[in-house]
C-alpha positions, 0 to 999 in steps of 0.5 A: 087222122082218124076219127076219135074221142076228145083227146090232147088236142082238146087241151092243146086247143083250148090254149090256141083259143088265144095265145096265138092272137096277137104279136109275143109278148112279155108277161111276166115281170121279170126278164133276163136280159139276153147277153151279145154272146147268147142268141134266141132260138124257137120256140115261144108262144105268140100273144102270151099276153093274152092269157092270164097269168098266174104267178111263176111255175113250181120250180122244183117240177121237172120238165124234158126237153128237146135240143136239135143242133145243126149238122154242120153240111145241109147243102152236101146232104140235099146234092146227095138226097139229088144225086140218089134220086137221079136215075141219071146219076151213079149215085142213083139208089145207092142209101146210105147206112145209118153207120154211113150217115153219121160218119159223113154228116155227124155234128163234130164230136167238139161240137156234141160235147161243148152242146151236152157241156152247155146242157149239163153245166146248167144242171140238166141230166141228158136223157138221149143223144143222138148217134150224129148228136144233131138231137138231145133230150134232157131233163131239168127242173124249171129253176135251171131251165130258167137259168140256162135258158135266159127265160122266166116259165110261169103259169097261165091260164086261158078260159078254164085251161091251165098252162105252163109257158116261157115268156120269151124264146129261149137263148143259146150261146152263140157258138153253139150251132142250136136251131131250137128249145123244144118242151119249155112249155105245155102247149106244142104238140103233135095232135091226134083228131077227136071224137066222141070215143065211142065205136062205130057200127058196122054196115054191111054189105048188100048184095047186089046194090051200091054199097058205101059202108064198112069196107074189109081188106080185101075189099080194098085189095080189090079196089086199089088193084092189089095182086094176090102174089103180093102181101108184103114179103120179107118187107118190114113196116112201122108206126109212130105212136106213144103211150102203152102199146099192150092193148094195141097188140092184143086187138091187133092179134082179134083183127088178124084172127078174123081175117086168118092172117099171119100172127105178125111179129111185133117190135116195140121200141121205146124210144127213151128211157122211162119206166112202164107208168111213164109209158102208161097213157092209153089216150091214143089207143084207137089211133095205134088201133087202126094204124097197125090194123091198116098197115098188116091189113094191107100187107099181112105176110110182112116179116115184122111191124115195128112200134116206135112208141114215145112218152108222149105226143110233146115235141120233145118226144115226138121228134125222140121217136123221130129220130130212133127211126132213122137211126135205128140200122133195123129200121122199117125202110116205111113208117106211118105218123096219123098226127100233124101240127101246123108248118110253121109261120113266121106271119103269126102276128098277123093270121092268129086274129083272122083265125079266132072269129069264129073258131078259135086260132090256128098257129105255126109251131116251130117244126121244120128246125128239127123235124127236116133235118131228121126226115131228109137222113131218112130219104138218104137211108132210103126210108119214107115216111107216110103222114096223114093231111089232117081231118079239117079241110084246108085249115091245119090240126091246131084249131079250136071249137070249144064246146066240142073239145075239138083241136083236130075234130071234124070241121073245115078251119078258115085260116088255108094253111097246111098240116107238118110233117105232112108238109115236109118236102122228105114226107109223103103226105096222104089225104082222104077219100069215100069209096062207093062199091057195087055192092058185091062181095069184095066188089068193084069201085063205082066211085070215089071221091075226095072227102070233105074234111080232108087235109091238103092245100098250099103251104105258104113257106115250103118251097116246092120239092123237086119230084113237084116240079114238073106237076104244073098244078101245083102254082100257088107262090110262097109268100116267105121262108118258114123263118121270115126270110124271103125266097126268090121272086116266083118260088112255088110252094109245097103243095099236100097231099101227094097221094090219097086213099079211103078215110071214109067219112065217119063223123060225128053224127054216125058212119057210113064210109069206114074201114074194119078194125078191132076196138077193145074186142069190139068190131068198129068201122073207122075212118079219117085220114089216119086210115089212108096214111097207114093204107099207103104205107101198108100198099107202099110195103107190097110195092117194095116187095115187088121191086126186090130192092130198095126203092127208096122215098117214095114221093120220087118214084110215086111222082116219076110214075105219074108222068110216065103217062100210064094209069098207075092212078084212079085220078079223083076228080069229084068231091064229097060235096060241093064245098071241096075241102074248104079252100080248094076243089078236086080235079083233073090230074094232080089237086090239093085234096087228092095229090095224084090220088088213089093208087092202081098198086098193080100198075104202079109196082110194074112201072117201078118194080118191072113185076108184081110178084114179092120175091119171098115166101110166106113168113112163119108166123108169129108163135102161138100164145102161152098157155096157163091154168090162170090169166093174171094180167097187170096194168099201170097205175094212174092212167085211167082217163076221163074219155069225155074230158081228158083235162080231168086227168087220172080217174082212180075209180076206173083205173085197172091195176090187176084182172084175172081170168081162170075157170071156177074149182068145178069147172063150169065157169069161168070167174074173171075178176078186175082189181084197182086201188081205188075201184069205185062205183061212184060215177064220173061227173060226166057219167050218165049211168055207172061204170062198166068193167070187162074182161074179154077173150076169144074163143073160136073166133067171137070174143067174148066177154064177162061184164059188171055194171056197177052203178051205185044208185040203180044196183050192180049187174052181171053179164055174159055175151059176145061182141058181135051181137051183145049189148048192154042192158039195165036187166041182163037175161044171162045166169052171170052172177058177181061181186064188188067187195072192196077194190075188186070187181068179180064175175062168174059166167057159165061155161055155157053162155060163151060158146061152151069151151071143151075141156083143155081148150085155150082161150086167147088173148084175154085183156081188160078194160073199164068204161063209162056208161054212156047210157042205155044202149051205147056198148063197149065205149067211152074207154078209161083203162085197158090192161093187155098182156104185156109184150115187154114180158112175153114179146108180143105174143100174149097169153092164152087160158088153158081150162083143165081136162 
């Protein structure tokens, strides 16, 4: 999971502080008591009592919720899933359709409509439904979830942070196959790592010398032995993510213009209904940042990346975005997720005490319900999925430092349990390692070895799959069944991660081991384990292409290669320091902090394809952006975030609305201007020096920029510059002049002071975006608000300002 600012994870952390200390129980004083013909079903909070209470929830706000019913023949699905992966079997590689899929394992229609007539006759609108109806999600207030539920939402508080919880698990009528109630309060979701939002310095290469750096894609096509006949051809390739994806494009287009790769096509899916302010957080930005630009870095010639973007990271609609995947028939056959939450764990009672001393608490959350039965339809579609370990040790994402904001920051967390959907047995989960080169130009690997901070270990519930079970270093026992239940005597456990690649060790006190992205036009080295998941998916996108035909989940063919006896593998065997990743240490062959480790894709596409080379042509590109006399971009309202503490919500005085870009009525400058409702030049509270606003396009390669500094003590200033040498300063040296009257920030730069423009020529990919100032010398970070060309308006291309002859 890549290394980023203080995100959800904060808020969802400091609520894990307690609530998972001690054993559920009831808070609230009022209860209705569950009837013989209803069940419990997850998902509660365990030690709620700990935390405060504040009296009832509104009970006119209106909360999502997510269903997931049981397909009525889980057994008949796992004898496929065998059968498909058997190369012994006339089954073998024969995937299902999606069409197929529903029609063989649906739940019975009778079933669908008495689920929606359960949801409905409580007053719930149904938002989505699934096409086998295994997943719904609807909308209520809390009043009818109340009711319907049998459970009692109120408001709570734990240190500083407010909370909405149930007091109790939610019940069901018992002839209604629901396996669980996702979204009753604001507490469970998937997590993004956090950091200090800021971009990282680029290292570069010195020749000649051991280099641990910035490393580019073709450095890593070099390293991981990727052959130049091969860059993903007539493959598809997706992510999961949420919020607003326009800025993500636009970077992603800075990226691969630098690299002169292919403009590839971009699908975002929405994966429920909402309109453009309920798909307005930018929160995760960098994460989607490094996503795309890891996955077409490593196969740019793919015929298309597809975005399935949520709402949000809540369970709800995370495992919403889940399922459009598998049952979307135009579905990437790879995905990547770069978020996690813990497996769940029946011993909560018992783990939440010995994890709060000294950090905080990690918990389970009731995944596995919903989230397996959607991941095992995609192996039987032959899909896979590539989820990133988590970027603290052996410890899972759910954790708290406080004074840091973590959640899922840098730290190696004391309770050893492991990271879902990583952990899932239909998911290929992927750790981190740090790569030393010999300092040539695309140079050779000199080393390698696991990173301190990444995810992997045992899980303690999930029973070993069977492409593990012919790897005798995975032996750790399972204690239960993530329900309680118990296995048989001697059933070994899921071990993660199955494979690795680069995360780098970026952190908090600087970089040093990253991978090449664009941040908001800015060049940055990244890094975390949501670098290596999306690298595996990209590298996995190439071996497809190899093998002409659908290979299917991965994790069969990647285990299988391993015990051919080939070296399809650098087997890491050596950590980044001595104390491995907290629980575990690396080692000969398979271990729980580099899997298999890290991939030869060469050998690895000989021994699964038969042959390197992709079997189709270079695709046409993606077409080039429009061109207009004058840019006018739009952006959400109320999405401009606080990116050093989220739990402030909306920042008016940041938020960007409307920018523009256009060349002045004499032709020698360009005046940008950035316009909100309530554009501000009073600082944030945790602001050190002003806000900063920027317009920002590309011209021949460099992205260049027009800046305001507005600061209401020191006075405004307005500069000109470029990305890759720029950098702020209280007392500009540039001829830009400007403006803040009322709600709109103006800046007229000549032509000259940004690369000088010819007559007629095009500058591209112009976006927006509002900062704090950190201070003097800190540049293009702390990100509130970007505003991009929307791809819902021009399909992905953008636009570019074409200034007059």
């Amino acid at each position: 999971m890549i290394l980023r600012r203080f995100s959800r994870a904060a808020v969802v952390g400091a609520a894990a502080f307690v609530l998972l200390g001690t054993a559920t129980a009831a808070v609230a004083s009022t209860k209705t008591v569950v009837t013989p013909a209803r069940k419990q079903v997850p998902v509660a909070l365990p030690g709620l009592s700990t935390a405060t209470h504040l009296g009832d929830a509104n009970p006119e706000d209106v909360r999502t919720i997510g269903v997931g019913v049981a397909r009525p023949d889980p057994t008949g699905e796992q004898q496929l899933y065998d059968q498909l992966y058997d190369p012994a079997s006339p089954n073998y590689h024969q995937f299902l359709t999606t069409d197929q899929f529903n029609s063989r394992f649906a739940v019975p229609a009778t079933t669908q409509q008495a689920v929606l007539g359960f949801l409905q006759g409580g007053g719930l609108s149904v938002a989505t439904t699934s096409a086998a109806g295994d997943y719904v999600t609807a909308t209520g207030t809390v009043s009818q979830l109340d009711r319907l539920f049998n459970v009692h939402i109120g408001n709570y508080r734990i240190q500083n942070f407010d909370f909405v919880a149930n007091d109790v698990a939610p019940s069901v009528p018992v002839a209604l196959p629901i396996t669980a109630v996702v979204g009753l309060d604001t507490v469970h979701q998937f997590h993004l790592p956090s950091t200090l939002s800021t971009p990282r310095p680029l290292t570069t290469d010195a020749s000649g010398t051991s280099f641990s750096g910035t490393l580019l894609p073709q450095d890593l096509w070099n390293i991981y032995d990727e052959p130049a006949s091969n860059l993903g051809q007539g493959q598809t390739v997706g992510m999961f993510a949420e919020g607003a994806s326009d800025s993500t494009i636009t970077n992603l287009r800075l990226f691969e213009q630098h690299f002169s790769f292919p403009k590839v096509p971009v699908r975002v899916v929405r994966t429920e209904p909402g309109t453009d302010d309920q798909y307005g957080d930018e929160l995760g930005n960098v994460e989607w940042y490094l996503d795309t630009q890891a996955e077409t870095g490593m196969a740019p010639d793919v015929s298309r990346l597809d975005m399935y973007m949520a709402k949000s990271l809540f369970d709800a609609d995370i495992f919403q975005d889940f399922k459009s995947w598998a049952d979307d028939p135009k579905g990437p056959a790879q995905m990547n997720a770069s978020f996690g939450e813990c497996e769940q764990n029946p011993a909560n009672p018992l783990t939440g005490p010995l994890a709060q001393v000294p950090y905080g608490t990690e918990f389970g959350d009731e995944l596995q319900p919903i989230g397996d039965p959607i991941l095992r339809q995609a192996t039987l579609e032959g899909r896979t999925l590539f989820s990133s370990t988590g970027d603290t040790g052996s410890g899972c994402p759910e954790v708290v430092v406080p004074l840091l904001g973590a959640g899922n920051g840098v730290a190696i967390q004391p309770v050893p349990t492991v990271s879902y959907p990583a952990a899932s047995p239909y998911a290929v989960g992927v750790g981190g390692t740090v790569i030393t080169t010999d300092g040539t130009d695309h140079g050779q690997r000199t080393n390698e070895v696991s990173w301190t901070f990444t995810g992997g270990g045992s899980s303690n519930w999930i029973a070993e799959p069977g492409f593990q079970k012919f790897t005798p270093q995975v032996s750790h026992q399972c204690i239960a069944k993530p329900d309680g239940t118990p296995y048989a005597y001697g059933t070994t456990c899921r071990g993660i991660p199955d494979v690795s690649s680069l995360s780098g060790n970026v952190n908090l006190t600087g970089e040093s081991n990253g991978y090449f992205i664009y941040w908001d036009g800015n060049p940055s080295a990244e890094g975390g384990t949501s670098l290596s998941s999306p690298l595996w998916a990209g590298m996995w996108t190439r071996i497809q292409a190899a093998s002409r035909t659908n290979l299917g989940f991965a994790d069969e063919a990647l285990y299988r290669a391993a015990r051919s006896g080939h070296p399809d593998f650098y087997d890491v065997t050596a950590s980044e320091t001595p104390a491995g990743n907290g629980a575990y240490q690396p080692a000969a062959g398979w271990d729980y902090t580099s899997g298999l480790g890290t991939p030869d894709v060469a050998k690895l596409m000989d021994d699964i394809a038969g042959h390197e080379a992709a079997r189709l042509g270079v695709p046409a590109p993606e077409k080039a952006p429009a061109a207009v006399s004058s840019v006018h971009l739009t952006g959400v309202p109320g999405n401009a975030n606080d990116p050093v503490d989220v739990q402030l919500g909306n920042v008016p005085a940041s938020d960007i609305t409307d920018a523009t870009l256009a060349a002045s009525p004499d032709g020698k400058s360009l005046v940008a201007t950035v316009s909100g409702p309530a554009l501000s030049a009073s600082p944030p509270p945790d602001s050190l020096a002003g806000r900063d606003f920027y317009v920002l396009w590309s011209y021949k390669g460099t992205e260049y920029f027009a800046h305001a500094h507005i600061d209401p003590n020191l006075g405004n200033a307005f500069e000109s510059g470029d990305t890759t040498t720029g950098s702020y300063t209280a007392t500009p040296n540039t001829q830009a002049t400007g403006s803040f009257t009322g709600n709109t920030v103006t800046i007229t730069v000549p032509r000259t002071e940004v690369g000088s423009p010819a007559k007629g020529a095009q500058l591209l990919y112009p976006f927006a975006i509002s900062q704090m100032d950190a201070g003097a010398g800190v540049y293009l970070a702390l990100t509130a608000d970007t505003v991009a060309a929307s791809p819902s308006a021009t399909p992905s291309v953008g636009v570019s300002l074409k200034l007059p002859n």
